[in-house]
Each structure stands twice: as structure tokens, then as C-alpha cells.
MARLO-541380 format. One record per atom (N, C-alpha, C): residue number from 1; residue in three letters; atom name; x, y, z. Coordinates in nm, 4 decimals, padded with zeros to 6 digits. Layout:
N
    i   aa  at         x         y         z
  NUM  ALA  CA         X         Y         Z
...
***
This chain:
180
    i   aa  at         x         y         z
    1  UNK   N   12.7397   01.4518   11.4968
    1  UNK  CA   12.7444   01.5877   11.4463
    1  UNK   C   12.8425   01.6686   11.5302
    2  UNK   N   12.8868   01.7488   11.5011
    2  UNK  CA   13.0358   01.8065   11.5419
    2  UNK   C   12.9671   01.9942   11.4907
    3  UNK   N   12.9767   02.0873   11.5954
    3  UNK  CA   12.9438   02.2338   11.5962
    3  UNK   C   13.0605   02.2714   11.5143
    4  UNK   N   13.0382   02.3730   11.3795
    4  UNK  CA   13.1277   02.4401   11.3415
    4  UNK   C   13.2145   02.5534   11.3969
    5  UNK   N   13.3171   02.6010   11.3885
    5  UNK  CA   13.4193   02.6961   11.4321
    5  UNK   C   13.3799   02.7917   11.3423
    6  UNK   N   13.3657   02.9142   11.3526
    6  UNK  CA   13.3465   03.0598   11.3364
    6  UNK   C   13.4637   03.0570   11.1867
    7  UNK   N   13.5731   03.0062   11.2471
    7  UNK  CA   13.6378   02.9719   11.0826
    7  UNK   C   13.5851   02.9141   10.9616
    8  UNK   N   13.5043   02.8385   11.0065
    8  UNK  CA   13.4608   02.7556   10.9042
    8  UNK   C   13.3214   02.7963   10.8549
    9  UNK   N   13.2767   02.9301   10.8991
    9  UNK  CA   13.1325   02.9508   10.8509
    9  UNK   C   13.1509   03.0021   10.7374
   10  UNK   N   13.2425   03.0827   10.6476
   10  UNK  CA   13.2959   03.1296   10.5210
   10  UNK   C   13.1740   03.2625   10.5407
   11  UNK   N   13.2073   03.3395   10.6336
   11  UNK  CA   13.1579   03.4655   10.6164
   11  UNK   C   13.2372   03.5440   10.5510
   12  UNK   N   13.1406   03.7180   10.5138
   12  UNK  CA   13.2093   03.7518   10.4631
   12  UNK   C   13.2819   03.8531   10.5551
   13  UNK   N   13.3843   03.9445   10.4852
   13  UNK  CA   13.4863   04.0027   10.5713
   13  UNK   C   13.4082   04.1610   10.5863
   14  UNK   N   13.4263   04.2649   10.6465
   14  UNK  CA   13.3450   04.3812   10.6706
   14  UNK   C   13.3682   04.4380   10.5262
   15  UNK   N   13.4751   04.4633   10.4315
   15  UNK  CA   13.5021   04.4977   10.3218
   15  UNK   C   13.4009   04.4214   10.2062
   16  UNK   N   13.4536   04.2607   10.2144
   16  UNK  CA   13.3442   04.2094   10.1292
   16  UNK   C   13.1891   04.2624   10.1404
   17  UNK   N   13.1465   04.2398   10.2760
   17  UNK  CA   12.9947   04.3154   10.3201
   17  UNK   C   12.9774   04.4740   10.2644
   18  UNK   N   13.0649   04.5373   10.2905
   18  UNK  CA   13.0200   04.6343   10.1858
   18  UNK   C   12.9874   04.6398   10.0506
   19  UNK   N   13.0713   04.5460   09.9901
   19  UNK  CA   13.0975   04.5277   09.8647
   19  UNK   C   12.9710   04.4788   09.7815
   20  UNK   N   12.9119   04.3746   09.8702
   20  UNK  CA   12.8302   04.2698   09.8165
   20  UNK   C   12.6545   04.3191   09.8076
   21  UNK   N   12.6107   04.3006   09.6626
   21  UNK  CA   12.4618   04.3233   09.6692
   21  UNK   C   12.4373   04.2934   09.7450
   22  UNK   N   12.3430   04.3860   09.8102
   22  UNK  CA   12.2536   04.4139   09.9009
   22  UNK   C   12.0986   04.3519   09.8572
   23  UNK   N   12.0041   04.3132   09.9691
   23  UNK  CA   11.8454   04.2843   09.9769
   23  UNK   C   11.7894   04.3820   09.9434
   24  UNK   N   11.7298   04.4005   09.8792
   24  UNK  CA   11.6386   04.5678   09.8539
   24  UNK   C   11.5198   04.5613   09.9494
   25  UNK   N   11.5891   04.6198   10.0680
   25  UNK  CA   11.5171   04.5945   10.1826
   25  UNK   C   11.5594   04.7050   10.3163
   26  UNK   N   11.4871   04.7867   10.3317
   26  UNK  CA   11.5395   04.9315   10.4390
   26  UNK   C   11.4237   04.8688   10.5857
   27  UNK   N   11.4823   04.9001   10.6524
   27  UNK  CA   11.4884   04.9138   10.8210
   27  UNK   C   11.4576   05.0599   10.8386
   28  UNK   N   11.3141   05.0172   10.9389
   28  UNK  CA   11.3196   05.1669   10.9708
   28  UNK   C   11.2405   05.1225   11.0998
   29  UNK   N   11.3704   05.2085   11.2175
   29  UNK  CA   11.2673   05.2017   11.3592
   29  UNK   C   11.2414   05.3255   11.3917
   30  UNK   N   11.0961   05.2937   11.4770
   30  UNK  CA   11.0234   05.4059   11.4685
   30  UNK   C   11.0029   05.4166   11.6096
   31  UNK   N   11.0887   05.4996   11.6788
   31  UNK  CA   11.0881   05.5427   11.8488
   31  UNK   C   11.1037   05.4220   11.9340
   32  UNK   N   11.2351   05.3492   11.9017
   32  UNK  CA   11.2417   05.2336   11.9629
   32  UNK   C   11.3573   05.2771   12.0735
   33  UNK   N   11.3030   05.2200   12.2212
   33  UNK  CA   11.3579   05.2677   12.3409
   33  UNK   C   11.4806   05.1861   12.3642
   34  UNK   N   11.5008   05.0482   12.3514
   34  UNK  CA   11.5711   04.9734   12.4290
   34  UNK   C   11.7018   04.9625   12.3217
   35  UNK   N   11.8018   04.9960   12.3504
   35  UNK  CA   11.9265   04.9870   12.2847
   35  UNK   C   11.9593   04.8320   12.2860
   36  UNK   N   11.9065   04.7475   12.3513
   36  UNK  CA   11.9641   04.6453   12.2929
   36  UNK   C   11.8965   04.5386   12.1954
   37  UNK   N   11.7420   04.6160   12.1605
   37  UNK  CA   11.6641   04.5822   12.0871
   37  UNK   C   11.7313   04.6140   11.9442
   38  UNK   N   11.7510   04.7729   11.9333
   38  UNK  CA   11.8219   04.8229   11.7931
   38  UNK   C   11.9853   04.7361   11.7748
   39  UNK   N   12.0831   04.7046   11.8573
   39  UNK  CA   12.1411   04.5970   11.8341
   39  UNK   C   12.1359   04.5235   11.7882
   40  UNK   N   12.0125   04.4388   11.8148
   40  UNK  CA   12.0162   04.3230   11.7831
   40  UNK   C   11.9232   04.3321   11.6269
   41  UNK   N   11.8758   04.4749   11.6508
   41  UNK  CA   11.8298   04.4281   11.4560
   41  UNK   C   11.9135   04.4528   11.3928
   42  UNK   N   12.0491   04.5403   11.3985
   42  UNK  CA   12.1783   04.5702   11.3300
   42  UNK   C   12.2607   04.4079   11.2920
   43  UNK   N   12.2285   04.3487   11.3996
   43  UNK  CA   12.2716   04.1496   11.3923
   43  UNK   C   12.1926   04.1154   11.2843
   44  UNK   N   12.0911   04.1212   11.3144
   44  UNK  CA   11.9391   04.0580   11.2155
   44  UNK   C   11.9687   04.1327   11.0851
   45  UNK   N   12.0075   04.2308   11.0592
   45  UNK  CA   12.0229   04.3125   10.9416
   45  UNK   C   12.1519   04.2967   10.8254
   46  UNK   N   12.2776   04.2466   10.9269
   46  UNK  CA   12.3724   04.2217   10.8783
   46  UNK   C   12.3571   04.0630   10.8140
   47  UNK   N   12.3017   03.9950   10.9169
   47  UNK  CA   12.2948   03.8108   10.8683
   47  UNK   C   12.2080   03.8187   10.7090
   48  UNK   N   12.1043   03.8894   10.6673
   48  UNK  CA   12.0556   03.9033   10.5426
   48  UNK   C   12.0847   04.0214   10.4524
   49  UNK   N   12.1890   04.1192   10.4868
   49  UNK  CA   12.1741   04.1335   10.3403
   49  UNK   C   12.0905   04.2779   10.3246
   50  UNK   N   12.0576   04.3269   10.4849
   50  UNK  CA   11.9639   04.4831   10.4618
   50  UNK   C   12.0187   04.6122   10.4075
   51  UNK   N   11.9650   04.6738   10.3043
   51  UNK  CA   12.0667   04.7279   10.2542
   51  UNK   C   12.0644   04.9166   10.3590
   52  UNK   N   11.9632   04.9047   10.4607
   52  UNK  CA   11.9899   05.0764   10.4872
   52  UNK   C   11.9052   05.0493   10.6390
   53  UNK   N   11.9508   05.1080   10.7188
   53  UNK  CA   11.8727   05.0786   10.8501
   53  UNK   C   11.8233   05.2534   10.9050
   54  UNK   N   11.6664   05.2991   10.8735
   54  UNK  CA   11.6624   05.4395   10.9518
   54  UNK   C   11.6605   05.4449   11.0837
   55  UNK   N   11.6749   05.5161   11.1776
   55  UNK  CA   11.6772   05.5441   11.3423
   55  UNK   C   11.5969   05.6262   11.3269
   56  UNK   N   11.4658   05.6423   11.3743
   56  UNK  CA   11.4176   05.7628   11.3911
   56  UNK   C   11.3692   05.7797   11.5051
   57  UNK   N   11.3174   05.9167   11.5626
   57  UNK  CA   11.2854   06.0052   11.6611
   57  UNK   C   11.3983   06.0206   11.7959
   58  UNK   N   11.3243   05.8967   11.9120
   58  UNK  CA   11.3952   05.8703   12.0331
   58  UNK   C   11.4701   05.7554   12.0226
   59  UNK   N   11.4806   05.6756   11.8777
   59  UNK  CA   11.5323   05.6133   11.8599
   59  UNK   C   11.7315   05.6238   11.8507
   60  UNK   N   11.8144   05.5373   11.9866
   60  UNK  CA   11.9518   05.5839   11.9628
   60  UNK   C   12.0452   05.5717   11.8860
   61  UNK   N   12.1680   05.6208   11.8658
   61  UNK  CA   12.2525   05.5803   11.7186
   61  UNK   C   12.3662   05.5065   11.7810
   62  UNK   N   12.4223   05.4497   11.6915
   62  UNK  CA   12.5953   05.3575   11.7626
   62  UNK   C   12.6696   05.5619   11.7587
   63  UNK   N   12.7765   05.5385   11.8225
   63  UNK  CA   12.8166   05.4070   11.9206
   63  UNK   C   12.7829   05.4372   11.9955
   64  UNK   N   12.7636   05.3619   12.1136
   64  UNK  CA   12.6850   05.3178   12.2201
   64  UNK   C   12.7017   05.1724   12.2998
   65  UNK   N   12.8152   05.1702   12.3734
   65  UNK  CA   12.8055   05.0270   12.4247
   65  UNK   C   12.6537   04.9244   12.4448
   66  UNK   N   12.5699   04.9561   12.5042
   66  UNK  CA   12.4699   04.9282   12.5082
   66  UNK   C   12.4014   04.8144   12.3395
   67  UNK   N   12.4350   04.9196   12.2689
   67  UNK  CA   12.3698   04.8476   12.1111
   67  UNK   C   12.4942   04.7690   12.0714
   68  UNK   N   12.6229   04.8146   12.1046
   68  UNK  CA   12.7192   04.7558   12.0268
   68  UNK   C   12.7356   04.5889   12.0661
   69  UNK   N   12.6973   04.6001   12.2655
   69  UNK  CA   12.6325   04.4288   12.3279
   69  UNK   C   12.6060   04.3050   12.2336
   70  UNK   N   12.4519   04.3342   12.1877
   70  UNK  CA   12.3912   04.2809   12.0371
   70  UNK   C   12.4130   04.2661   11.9466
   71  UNK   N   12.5413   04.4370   11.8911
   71  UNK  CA   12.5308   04.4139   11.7381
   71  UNK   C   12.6416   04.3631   11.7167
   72  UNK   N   12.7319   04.3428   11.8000
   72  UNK  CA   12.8720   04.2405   11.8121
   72  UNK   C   12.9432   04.3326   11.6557
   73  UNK   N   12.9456   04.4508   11.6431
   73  UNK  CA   13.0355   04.4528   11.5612
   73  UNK   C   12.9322   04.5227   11.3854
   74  UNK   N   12.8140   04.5032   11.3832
   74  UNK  CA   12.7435   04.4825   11.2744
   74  UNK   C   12.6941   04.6069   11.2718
   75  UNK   N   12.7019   04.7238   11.3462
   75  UNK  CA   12.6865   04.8839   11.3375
   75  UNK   C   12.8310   04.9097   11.2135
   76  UNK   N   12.9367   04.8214   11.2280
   76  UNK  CA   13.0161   04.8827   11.1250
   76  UNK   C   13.0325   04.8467   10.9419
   77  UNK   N   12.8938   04.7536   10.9336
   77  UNK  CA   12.8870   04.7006   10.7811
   77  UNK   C   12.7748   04.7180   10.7672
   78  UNK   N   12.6756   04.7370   10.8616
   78  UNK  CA   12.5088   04.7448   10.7955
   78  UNK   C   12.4805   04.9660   10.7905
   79  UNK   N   12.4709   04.9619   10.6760
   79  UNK  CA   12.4362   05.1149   10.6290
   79  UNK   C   12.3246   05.2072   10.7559
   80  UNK   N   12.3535   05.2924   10.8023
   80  UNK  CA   12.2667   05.3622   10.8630
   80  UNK   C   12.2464   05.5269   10.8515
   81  UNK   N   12.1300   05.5355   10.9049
   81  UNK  CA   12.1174   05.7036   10.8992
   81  UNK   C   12.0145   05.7398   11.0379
   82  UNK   N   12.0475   05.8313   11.0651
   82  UNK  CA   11.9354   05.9459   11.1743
   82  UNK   C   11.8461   06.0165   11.1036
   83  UNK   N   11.7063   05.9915   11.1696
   83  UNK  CA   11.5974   06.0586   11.0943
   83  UNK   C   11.4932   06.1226   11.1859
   84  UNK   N   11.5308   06.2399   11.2305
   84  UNK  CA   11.4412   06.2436   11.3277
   84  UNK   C   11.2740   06.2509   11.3508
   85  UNK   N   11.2089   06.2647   11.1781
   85  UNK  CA   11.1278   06.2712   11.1697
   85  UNK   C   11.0642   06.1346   11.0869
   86  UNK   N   11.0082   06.0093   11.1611
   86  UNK  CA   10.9752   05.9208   11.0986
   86  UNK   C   10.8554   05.9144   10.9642
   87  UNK   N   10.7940   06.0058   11.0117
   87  UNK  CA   10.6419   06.0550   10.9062
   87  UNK   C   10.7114   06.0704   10.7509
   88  UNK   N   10.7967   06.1958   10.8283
   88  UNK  CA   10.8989   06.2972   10.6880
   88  UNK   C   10.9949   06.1484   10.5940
   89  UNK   N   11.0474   06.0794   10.6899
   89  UNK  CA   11.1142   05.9826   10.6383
   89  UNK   C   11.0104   05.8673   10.5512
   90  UNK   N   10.9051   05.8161   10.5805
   90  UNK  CA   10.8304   05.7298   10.4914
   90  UNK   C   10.7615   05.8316   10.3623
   91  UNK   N   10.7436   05.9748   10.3415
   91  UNK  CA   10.7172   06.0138   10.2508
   91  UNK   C   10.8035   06.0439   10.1657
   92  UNK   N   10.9363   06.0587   10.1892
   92  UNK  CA   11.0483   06.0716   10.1373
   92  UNK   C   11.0847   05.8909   10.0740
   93  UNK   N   11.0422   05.7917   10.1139
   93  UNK  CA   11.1117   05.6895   10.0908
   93  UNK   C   10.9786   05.6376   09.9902
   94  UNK   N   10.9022   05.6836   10.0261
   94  UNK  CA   10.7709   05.6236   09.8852
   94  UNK   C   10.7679   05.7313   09.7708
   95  UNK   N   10.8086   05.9113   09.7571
   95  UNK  CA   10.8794   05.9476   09.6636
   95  UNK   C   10.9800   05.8716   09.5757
   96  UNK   N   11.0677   05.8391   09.6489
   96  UNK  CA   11.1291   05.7200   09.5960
   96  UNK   C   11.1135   05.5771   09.5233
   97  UNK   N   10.9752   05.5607   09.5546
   97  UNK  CA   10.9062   05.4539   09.4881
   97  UNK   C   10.9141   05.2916   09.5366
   98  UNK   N   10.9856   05.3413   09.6823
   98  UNK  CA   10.9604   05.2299   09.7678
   98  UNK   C   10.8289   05.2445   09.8651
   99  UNK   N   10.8178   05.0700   09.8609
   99  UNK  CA   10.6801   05.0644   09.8957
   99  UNK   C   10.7044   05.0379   10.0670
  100  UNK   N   10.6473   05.1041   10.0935
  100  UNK  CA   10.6398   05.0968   10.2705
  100  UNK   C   10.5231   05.0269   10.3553
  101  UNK   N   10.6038   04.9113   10.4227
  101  UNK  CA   10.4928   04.8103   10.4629
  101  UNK   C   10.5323   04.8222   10.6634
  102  UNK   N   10.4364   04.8989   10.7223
  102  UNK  CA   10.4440   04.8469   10.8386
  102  UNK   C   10.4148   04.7871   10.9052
  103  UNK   N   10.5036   04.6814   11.0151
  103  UNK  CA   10.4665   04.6110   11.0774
  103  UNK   C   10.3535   04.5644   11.1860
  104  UNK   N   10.2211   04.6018   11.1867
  104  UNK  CA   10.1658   04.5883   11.2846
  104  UNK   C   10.0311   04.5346   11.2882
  105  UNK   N   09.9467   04.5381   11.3744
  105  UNK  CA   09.7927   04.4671   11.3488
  105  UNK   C   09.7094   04.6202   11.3939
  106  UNK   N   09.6861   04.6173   11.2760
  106  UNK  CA   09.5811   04.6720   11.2047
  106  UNK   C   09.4729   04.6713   11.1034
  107  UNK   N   09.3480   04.7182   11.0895
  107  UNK  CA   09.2596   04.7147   10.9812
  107  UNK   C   09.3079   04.6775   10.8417
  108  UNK   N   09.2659   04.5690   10.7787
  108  UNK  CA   09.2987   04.5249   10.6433
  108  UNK   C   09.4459   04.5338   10.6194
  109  UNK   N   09.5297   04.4206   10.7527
  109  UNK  CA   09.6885   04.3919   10.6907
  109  UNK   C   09.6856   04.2564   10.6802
  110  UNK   N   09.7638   04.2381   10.5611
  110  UNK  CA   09.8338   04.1469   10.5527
  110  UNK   C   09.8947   04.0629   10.6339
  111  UNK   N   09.8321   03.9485   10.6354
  111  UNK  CA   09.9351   03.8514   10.7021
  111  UNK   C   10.0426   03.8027   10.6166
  112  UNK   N   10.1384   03.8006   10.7541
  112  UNK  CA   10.3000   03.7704   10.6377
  112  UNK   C   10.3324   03.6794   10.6131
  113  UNK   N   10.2634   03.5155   10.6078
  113  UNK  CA   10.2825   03.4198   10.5646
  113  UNK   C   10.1654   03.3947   10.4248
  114  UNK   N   10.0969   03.5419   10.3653
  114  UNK  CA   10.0067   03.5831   10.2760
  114  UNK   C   10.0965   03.6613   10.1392
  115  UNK   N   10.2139   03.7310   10.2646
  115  UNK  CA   10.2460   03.8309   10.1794
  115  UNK   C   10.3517   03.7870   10.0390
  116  UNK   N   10.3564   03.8580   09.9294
  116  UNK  CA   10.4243   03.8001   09.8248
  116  UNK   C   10.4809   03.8835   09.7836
  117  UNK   N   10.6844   03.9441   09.8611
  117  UNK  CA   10.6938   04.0452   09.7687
  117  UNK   C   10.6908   04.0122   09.5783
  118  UNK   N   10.7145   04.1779   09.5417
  118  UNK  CA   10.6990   04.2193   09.3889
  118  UNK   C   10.8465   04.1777   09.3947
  119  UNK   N   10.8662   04.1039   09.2292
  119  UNK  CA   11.0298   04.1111   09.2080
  119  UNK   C   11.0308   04.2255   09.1277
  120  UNK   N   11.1643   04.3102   09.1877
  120  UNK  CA   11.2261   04.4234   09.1487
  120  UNK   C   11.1770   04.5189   09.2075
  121  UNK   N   11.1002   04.4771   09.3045
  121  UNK  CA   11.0720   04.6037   09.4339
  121  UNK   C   11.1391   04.6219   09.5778
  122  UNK   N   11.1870   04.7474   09.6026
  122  UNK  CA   11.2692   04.7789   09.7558
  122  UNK   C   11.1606   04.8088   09.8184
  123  UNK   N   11.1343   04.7441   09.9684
  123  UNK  CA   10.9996   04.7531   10.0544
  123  UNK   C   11.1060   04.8344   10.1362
  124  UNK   N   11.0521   04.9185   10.2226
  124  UNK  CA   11.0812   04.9502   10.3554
  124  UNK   C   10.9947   04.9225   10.4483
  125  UNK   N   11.0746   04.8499   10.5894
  125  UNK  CA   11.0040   04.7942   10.6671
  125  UNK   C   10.9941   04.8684   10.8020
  126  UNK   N   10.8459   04.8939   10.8288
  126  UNK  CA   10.8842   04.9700   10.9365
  126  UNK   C   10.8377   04.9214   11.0586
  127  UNK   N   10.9244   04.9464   11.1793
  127  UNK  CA   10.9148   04.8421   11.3573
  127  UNK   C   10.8688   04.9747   11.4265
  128  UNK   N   10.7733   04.9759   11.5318
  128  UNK  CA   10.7383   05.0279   11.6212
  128  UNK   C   10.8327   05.0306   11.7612
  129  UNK   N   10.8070   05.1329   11.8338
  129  UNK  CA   10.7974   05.1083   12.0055
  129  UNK   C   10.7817   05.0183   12.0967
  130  UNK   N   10.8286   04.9923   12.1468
  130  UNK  CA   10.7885   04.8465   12.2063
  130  UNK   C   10.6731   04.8521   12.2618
  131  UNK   N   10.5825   05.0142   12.3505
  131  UNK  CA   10.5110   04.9709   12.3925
  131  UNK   C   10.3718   05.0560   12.3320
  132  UNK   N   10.4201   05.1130   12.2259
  132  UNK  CA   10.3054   05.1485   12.1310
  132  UNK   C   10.3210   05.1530   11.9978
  133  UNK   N   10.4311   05.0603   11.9456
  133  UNK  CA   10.3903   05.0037   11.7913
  133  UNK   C   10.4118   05.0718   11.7461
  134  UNK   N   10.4027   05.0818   11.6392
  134  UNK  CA   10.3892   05.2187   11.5066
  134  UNK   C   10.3282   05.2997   11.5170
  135  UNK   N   10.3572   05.4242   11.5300
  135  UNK  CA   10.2696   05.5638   11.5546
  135  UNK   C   10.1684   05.5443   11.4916
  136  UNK   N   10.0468   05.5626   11.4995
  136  UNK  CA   09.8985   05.6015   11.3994
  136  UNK   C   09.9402   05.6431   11.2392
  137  UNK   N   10.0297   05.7873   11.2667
  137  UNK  CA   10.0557   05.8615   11.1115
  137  UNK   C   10.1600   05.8145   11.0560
  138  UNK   N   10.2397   05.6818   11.1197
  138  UNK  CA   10.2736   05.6620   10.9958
  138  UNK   C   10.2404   05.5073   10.9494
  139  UNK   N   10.1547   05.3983   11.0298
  139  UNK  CA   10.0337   05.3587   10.9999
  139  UNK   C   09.9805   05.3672   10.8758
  140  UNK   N   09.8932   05.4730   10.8848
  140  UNK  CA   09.8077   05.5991   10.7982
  140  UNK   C   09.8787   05.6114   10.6452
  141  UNK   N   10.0385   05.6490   10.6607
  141  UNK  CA   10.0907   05.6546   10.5293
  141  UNK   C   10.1635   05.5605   10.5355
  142  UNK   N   10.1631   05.4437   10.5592
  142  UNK  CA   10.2325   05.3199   10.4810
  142  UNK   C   10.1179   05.2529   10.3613
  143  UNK   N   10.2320   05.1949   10.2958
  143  UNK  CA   10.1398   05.1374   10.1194
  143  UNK   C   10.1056   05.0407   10.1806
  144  UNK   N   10.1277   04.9615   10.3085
  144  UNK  CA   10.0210   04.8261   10.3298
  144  UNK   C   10.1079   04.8001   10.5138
  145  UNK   N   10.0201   04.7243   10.5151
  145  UNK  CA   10.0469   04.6549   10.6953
  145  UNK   C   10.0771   04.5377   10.7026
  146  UNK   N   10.1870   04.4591   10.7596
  146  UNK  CA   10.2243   04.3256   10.7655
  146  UNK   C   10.1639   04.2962   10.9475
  147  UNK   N   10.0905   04.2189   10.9209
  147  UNK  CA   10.0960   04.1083   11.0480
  147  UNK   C   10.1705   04.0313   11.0182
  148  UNK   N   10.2149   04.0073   11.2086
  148  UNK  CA   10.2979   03.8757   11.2247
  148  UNK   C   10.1910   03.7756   11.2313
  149  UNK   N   10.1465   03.6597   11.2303
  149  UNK  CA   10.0156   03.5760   11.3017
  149  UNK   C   10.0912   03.5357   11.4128
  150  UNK   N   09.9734   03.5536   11.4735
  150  UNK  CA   09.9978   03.4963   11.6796
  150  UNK   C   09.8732   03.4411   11.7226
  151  UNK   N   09.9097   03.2900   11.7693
  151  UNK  CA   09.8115   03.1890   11.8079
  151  UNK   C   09.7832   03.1971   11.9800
  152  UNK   N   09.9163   03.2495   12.0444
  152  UNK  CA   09.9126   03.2519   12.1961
  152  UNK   C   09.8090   03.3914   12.2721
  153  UNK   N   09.8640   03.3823   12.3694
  153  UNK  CA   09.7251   03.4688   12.4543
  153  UNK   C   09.8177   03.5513   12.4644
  154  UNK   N   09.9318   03.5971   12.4654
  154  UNK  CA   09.9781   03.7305   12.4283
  154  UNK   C   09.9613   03.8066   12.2874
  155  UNK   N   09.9807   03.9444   12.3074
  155  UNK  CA   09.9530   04.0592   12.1848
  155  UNK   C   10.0530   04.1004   12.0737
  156  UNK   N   10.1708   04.0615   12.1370
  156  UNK  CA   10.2814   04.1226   12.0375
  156  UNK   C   10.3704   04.0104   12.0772
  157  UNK   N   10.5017   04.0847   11.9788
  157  UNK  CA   10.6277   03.9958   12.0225
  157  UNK   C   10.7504   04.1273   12.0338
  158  UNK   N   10.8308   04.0884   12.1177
  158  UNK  CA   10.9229   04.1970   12.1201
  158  UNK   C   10.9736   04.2308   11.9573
  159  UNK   N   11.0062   04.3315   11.9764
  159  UNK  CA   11.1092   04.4302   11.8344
  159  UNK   C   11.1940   04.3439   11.7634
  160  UNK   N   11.2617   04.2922   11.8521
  160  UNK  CA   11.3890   04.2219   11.8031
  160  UNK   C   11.3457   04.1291   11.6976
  161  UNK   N   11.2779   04.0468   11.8219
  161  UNK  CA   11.1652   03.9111   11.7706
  161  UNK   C   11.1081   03.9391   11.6133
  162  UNK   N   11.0331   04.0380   11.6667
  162  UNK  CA   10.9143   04.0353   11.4989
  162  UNK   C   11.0505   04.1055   11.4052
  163  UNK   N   11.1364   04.1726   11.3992
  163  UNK  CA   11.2065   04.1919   11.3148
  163  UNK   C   11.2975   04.0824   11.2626
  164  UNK   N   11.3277   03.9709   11.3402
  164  UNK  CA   11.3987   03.8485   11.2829
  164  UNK   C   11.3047   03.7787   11.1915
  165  UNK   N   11.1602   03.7616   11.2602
  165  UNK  CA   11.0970   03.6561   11.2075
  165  UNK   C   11.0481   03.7827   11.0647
  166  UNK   N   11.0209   03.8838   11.0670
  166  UNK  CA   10.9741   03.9726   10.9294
  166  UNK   C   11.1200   03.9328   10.8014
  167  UNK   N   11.2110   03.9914   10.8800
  167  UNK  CA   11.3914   03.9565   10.8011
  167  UNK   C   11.3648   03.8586   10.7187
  168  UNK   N   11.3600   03.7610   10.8057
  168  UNK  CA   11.3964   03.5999   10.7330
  168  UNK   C   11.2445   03.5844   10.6582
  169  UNK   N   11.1554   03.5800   10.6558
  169  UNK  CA   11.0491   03.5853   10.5915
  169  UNK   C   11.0892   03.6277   10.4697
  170  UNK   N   11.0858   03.7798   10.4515
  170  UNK  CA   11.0699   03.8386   10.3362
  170  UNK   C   11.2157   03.7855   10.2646
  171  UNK   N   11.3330   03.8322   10.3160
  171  UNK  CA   11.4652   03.7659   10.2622
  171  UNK   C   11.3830   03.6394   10.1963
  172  UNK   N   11.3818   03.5362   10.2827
  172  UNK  CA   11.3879   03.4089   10.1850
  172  UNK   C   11.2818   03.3919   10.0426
  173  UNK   N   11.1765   03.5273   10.1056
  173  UNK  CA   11.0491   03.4952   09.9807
  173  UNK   C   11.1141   03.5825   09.8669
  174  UNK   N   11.2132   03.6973   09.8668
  174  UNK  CA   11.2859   03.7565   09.7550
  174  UNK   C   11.3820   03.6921   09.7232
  175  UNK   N   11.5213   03.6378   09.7824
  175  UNK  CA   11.6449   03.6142   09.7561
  175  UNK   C   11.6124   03.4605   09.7408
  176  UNK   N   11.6108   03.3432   09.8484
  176  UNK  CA   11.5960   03.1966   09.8153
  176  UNK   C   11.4764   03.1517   09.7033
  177  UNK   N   11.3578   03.2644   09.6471
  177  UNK  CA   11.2827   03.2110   09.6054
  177  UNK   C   11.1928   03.0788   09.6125
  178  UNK   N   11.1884   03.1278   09.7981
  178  UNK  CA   11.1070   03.0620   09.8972
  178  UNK   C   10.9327   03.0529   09.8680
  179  UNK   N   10.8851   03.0354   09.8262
  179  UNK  CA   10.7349   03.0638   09.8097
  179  UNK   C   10.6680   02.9694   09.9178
  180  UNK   N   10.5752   03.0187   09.9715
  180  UNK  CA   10.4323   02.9356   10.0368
  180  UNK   C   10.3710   02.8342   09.9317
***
């Protein structure tokens, strides 16, 4: 076996990436501290296909060397916005008639090897703090809760982490028509 050259992966070009349907699938971090965490979901966001990434509260915006580390470039094709109010932003995005699923362990969620998106539905996904998760209120107003499942004697997984493994999850169960 022989490693491919960056030439040969037939990506697309930042123009094509604009161009190209999008996942009906929004990013939304919710007071996330570490800039090279939000980087690296701008990476994670660009490799599938996310079509809108929110920043909210203390959460920082490009540019920013720090995020740009991670996002190698992917702050300039994956869609973003500043929101400083994350609450205001999930009631505004389920007006919209997207269904808002946050990420965390809580009372009656979903586990995400359970979950089955709807075809022809845009979820917004929402990531916590690293060291307190998803605020309570907006918890409270999301349409449902995704667990990650975790077998080890730790509680969480970093931001980055549960946002790759949520990404590729849901991506493959909408777009590859991946089913369990």
C-alpha cells in the first residue's frame, strides 16, 4: 500500500466548496473557550459538507491564528456567523423549522447510534463548553438530546472529539444512507 499525495485526493477547490450542496446540517457552539477546539470543528465541518457554523457568546471568531492552527484554511469555505445570544439563536433556528438536537447527557436523550435523522430535515447541532456542556436553557429548548455512548470511566469527550464522532454519524446516516 503506497499513502496518497494531497494531489490525488480530488478535493474540491474553495470555489467548488462554495458551490456544492451543502448537508442540511448547522453547527452551533455554545461558549466554547479553546480556539483550537473551534478550529478544528471548522476542519470537521468542511470534510462533510456543514452547511452554517453559529459562534455564540464567549465563543471566538476567525481570524485568529490560534483557530486558523486547526482549521488549516477551512474558516474560508465553511459558512459562519456571530451570535451572541445562544438561547435567542436556537429559537430563531426552530422558527425556522429546524429541529435542534443538543449534544449532551441528559434526561430522556437519545443515544446517537439510536438516532434516525428525518429525510428532508435541517437539524442544528448544538456543542457545549468544555467544562459545562450546554447551558441548562438551551438544553430546556432543544427539540431532543443526542448522547454520545461512553463505556470508559471518564464523563465526556472533548468538543472537538464529540463533534467529529456526532459529524460523521449523522452525515453518513443522511448523505451515505448509512443505517444501523
Amino acid at each position: 500500500m503506497r499513502k496518497l499525495k494531497n494531489s490525488e485526493l480530488d478535493r474540491l477547490s474553495v470555489e467548488e466548496f462554495k458551490d456544492v450542496k451543502k448537508t442540511p446540517l448547522i453547527v452551533v457552539l455554545d461558549n466554547i473557550r479553546s480556539l483550537n477546539n473551534i478550529g478544528s470543528v471548522f476542519r470537521t465541518s468542511d470534510a462533510f459538507l456543514i452547511e452554517k457554523i453559529y459562534l455564540c457568546g464567549i465563543t471566538a471568531t476567525p481570524p485568529h491564528k490560534d483557530i486558523h492552527k486547526t482549521a488549516l484554511g477551512s474558516t474560508e469555505t465553511v459558512e459562519w456567523d456571530y451570535v451572541e445570544n445562544t438561547l435567542e439563536l436556537i429559537q430563531q433556528l426552530k422558527s425556522e423549522n429546524v429541529i435542534v438536537a443538543s449534544i449532551e447527557q441528559a434526561e430522556n436523550a437519545t443515544m446517537l447510534n439510536d438516532f434516525q435523522p428525518k429525510a428532508n430535515q435541517k437539524y442544528a447541532l448544538v456543542f457545549g463548553n468544555e467544562v459545562k456542556g450546554v447551558s441548562q436553557p438551551v438544553v430546556s429548548a432543544s427539540d431532543m438530546i443526542l448522547e454520545i455512548p461512553q463505556f470508559g470511566t471518564k464523563h465526556s469527550l472533548n468538543i472537538s472529539v464529540s463533534c467529529g464522532v456526532v459529524l460523521w454519524d449523522v452525515f453518513a446516516k443522511m448523505e451515505l444512507g448509512i443505517r444501523d
